[in-house]
C-alpha positions as CSV (number, residue, x, y, z in Angstrom):
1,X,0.0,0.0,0.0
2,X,1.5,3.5,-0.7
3,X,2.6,5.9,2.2
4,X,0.4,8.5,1.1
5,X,-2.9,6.9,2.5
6,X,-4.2,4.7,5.2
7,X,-6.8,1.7,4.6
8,X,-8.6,0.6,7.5
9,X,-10.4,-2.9,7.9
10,X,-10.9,-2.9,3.7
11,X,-10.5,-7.0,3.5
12,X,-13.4,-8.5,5.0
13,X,-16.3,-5.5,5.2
14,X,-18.7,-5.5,8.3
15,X,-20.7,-2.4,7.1
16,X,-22.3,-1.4,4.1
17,X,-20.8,2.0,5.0
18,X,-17.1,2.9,3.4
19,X,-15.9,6.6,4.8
20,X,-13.4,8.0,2.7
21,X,-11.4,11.9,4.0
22,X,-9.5,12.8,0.9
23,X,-8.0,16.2,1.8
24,X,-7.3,16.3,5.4
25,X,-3.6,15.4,4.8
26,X,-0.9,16.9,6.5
27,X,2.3,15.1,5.3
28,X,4.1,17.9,3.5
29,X,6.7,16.3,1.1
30,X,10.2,18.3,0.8
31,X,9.7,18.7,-2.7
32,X,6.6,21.0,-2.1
33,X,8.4,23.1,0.2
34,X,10.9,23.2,-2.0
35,X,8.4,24.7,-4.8
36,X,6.8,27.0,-2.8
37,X,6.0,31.1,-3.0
38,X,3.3,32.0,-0.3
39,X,3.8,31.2,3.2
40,X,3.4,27.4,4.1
41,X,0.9,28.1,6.9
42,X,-1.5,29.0,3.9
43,X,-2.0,25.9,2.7
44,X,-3.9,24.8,5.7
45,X,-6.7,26.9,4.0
46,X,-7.0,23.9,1.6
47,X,-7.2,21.5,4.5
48,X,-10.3,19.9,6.0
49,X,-8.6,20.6,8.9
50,X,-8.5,17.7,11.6
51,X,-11.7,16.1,9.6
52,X,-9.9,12.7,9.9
53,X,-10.0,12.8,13.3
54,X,-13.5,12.8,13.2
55,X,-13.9,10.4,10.9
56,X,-11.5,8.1,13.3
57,X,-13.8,8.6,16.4
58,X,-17.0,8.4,14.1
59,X,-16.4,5.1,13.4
60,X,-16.8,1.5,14.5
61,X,-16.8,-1.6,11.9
62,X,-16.7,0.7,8.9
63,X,-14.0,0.6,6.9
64,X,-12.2,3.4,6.1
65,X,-9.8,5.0,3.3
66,X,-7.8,8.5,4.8
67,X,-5.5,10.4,2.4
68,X,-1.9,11.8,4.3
69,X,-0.9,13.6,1.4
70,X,-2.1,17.0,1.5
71,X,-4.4,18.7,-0.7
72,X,-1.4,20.9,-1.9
73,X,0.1,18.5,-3.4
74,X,-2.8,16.6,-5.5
75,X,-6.7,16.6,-5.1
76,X,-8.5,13.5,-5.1
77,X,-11.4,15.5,-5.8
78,X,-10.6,16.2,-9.2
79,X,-9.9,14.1,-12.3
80,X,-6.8,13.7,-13.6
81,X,-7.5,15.6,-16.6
82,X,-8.5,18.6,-14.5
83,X,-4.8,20.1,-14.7
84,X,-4.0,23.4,-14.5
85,X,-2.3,24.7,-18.1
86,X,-1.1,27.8,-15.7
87,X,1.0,25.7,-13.4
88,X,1.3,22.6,-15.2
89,X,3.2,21.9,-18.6
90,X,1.8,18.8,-18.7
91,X,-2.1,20.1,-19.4
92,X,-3.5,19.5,-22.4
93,X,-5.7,22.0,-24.3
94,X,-9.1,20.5,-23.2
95,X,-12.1,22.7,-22.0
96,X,-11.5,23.9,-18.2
97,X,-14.0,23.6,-15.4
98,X,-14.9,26.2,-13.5
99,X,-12.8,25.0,-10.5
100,X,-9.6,24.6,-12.8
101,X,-10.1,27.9,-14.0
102,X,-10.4,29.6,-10.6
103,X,-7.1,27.8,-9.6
104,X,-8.3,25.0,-7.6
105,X,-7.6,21.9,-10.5
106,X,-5.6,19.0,-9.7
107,X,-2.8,20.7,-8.5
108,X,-4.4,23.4,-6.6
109,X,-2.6,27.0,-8.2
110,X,-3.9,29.7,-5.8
111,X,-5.8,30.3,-3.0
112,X,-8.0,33.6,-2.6
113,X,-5.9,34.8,0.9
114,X,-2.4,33.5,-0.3
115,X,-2.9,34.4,-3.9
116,X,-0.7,32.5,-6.1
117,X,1.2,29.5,-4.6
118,X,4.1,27.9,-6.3
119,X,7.4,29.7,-7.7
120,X,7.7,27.9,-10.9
121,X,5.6,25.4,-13.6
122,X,5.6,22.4,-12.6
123,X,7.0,19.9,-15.0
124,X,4.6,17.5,-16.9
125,X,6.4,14.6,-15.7
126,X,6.3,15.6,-12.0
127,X,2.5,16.1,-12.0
128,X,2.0,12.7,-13.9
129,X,4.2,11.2,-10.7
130,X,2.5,12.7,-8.3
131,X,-1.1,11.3,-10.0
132,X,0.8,7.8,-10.4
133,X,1.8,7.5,-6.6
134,X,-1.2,9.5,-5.0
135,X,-4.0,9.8,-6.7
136,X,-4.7,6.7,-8.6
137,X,-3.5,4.3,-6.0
138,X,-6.5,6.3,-3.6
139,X,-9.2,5.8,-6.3
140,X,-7.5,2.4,-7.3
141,X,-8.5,1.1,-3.3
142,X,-11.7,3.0,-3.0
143,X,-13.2,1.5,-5.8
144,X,-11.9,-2.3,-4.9
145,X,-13.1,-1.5,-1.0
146,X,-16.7,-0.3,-2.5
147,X,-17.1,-3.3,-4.9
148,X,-16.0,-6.0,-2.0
149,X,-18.8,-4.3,0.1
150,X,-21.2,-4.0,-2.7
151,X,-20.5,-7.8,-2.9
152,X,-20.9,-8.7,0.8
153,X,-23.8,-6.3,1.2
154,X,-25.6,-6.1,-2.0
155,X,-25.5,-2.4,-1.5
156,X,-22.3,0.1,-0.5
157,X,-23.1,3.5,0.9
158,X,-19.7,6.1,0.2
159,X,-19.9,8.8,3.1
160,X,-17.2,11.0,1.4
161,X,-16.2,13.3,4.5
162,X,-15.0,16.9,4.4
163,X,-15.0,20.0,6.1
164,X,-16.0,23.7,4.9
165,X,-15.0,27.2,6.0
166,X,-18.8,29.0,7.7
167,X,-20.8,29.8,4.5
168,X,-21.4,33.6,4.1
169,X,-24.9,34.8,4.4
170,X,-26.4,31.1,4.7
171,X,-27.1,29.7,8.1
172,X,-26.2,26.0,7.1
173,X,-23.2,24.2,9.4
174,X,-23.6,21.0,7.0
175,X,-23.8,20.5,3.6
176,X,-25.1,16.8,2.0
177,X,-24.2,16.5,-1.7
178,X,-25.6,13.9,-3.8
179,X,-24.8,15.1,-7.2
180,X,-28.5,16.6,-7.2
181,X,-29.4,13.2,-6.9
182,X,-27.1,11.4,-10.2
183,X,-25.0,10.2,-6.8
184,X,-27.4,8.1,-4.4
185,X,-30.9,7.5,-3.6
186,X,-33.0,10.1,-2.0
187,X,-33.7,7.9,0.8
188,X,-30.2,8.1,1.9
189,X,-30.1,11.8,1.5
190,X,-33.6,11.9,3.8
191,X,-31.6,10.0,6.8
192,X,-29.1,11.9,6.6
193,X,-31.3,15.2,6.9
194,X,-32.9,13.7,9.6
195,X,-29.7,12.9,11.5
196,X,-28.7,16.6,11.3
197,X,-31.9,18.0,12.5
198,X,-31.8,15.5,15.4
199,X,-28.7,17.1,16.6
200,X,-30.5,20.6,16.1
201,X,-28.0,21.7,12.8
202,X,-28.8,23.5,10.1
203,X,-28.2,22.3,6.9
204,X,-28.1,22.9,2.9
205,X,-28.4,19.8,0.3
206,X,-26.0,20.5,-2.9
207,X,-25.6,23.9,-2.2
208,X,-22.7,25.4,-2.2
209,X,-21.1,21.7,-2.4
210,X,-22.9,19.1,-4.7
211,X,-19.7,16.5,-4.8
212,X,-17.1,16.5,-6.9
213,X,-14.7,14.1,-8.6
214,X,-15.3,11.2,-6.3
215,X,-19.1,10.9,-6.4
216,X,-18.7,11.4,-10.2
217,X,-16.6,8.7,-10.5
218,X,-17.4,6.1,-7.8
219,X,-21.2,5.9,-7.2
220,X,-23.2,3.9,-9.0
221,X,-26.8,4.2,-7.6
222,X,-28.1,1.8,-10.1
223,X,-25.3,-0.8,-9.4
224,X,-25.9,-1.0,-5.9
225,X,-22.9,1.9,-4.6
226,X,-24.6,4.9,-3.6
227,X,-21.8,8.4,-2.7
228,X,-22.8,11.1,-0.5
229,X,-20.6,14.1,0.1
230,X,-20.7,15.7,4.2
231,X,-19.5,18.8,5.0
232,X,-18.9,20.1,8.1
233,X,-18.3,23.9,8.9
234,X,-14.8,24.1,10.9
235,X,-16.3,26.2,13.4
236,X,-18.1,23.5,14.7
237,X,-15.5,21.5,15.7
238,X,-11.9,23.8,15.9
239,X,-10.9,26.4,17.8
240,X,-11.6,29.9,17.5
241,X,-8.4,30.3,14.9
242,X,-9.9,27.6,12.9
243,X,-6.6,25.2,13.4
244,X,-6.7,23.0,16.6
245,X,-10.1,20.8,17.7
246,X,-11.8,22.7,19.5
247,X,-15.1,22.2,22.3
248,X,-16.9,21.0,19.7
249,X,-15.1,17.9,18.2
250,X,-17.5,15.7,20.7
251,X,-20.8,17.0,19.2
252,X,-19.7,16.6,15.7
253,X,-18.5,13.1,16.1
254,X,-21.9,12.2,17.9
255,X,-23.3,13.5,14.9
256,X,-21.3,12.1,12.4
257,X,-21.7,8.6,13.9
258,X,-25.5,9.0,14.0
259,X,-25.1,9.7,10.3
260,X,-23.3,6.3,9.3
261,X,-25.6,4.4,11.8
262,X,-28.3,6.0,10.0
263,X,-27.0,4.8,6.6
264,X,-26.5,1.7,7.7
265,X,-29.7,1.2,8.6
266,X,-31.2,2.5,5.4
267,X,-29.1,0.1,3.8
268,X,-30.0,-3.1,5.3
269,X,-33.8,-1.6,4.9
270,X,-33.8,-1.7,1.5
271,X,-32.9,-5.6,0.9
272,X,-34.6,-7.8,-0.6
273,X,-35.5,-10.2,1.8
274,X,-33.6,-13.1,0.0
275,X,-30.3,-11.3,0.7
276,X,-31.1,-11.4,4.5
277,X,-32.2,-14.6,4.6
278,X,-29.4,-15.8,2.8
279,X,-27.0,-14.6,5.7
């Protein structure tokens, strides 16, 4: 397994829930230090800061895929075609996405405090390493975890887990994405919304955050894998500064296990009966 993530209790599923946290890394290779312009305590903007850690006490039996390498130096939240033509040498002339465009692509260019953040182009070749030992090793194990569950389960739920920074002028703390529902079943979508109000949290459902890359490319409602993309304003859980866990880190894993118990449970309740006989 590479050093850039962490697969926990992947071999022999006990849940139909799979949690993946794909940009809460904070292993820092030399190499980006070595490249970089703005200030390196700017990248923990693209952070979900401390998000695995509430993914770690969220969970039981579920099995569970974290990324160490940072945002910074890949997303796994974008395809690797979504490169960067201003940063990368390596991008081909295809149409950009709106994300790409705005600097956040597979190798994030900018952020809006820092401004721009590398000193120099990055090399095609370096970006196509970074996407051969990061990013497609990730998706490679995510989609082999969700296909063994799907198998074992005849159903896999993907709770894909992020944080956000507080929304400006919208009182929502969470955010559930489905994809405007090309991503999962609305049923899951319902427990989930339940959950949240049960805990007394306001909420928004694909707005500002819909999913990205991951949904897009791993669920499968139709085929049994249904994805579902949390996120969780950092003020609930971190300090005042937005950087250490904060009073709140208790609450939001309450929460955040009554979401995947929740799923669960939707999952088993849509079975056919043969499948649980057949147990």
């Amino acid at each position: 397994m590479p050093d850039s993530f962490v697969l926990l209790d992947a071999d022999d599923p006990q849940s139909p829930v799979v949690l993946s946290v794909p940009h809460a890394g904070r292993d820092y290779p030399p190499a980006l230090h070595a490249t970089l312009r703005a200030p390196a305590a700017s990248l923990r903007t693209l952070e979900d800061r401390h998000v695995d850690a509430i993914a770690l006490a969220a969970r039981s039996n579920e099995a569970l895929l974290i990324q160490h390498r940072p945002r910074a130096w890949i997303d796994l939240n974008r395809g690797e075609h979504e490169r960067d033509p201003l940063i990368d040498d390596g991008a081909r002339g295809s149409p950009l996405s709106a994300k790409v465009r705005a600097g956040l692509g597979l190798i994030p260019r900018r952020t809006a405090a820092a401004g721009d953040l590398w000193s120099r182009r990055l090399a095609g070749g370096e970006v196509e390493e970074r996407i051969a030992a990061d990013h497609r090793p990730y998706h490679e194990a995510l989609a082999a975890l969700l296909e063994r569950t799907r198998a074992r389960f005849g159903v896999a739920v993907l709770l894909d887990v992020h944080s956000m920074p507080p929304i400006a002028g919208s009182a929502a703390r969470v955010v559930i994405g489905d994809r405007f529902g090309r991503a999962a079943a609305h049923r899951f979508v319902r427990r989930l919304e339940a959950a949240t109000r049960a805990h007394g949290i306001a909420y928004a459902i694909n707005t500002p955050y819909a999913g990205g890359h991951i949904l897009e490319r791993h669920a499968d409602p139709r085929g049994g894998v249904h994805g579902i993309q949390l996120e969780i304003d950092r003020s609930l859980y971190l300090d005042r500064a937005l950087d250490a866990p904060g009073t709140g880190m208790p609450s939001v894993v309450q929460l955040v296990r009554a979401m995947i118990d929740a799923l669960a449970d939707e999952a088993f309740a849509g079975r056919p009966p043969a499948a649980l006989a057949a147990e």
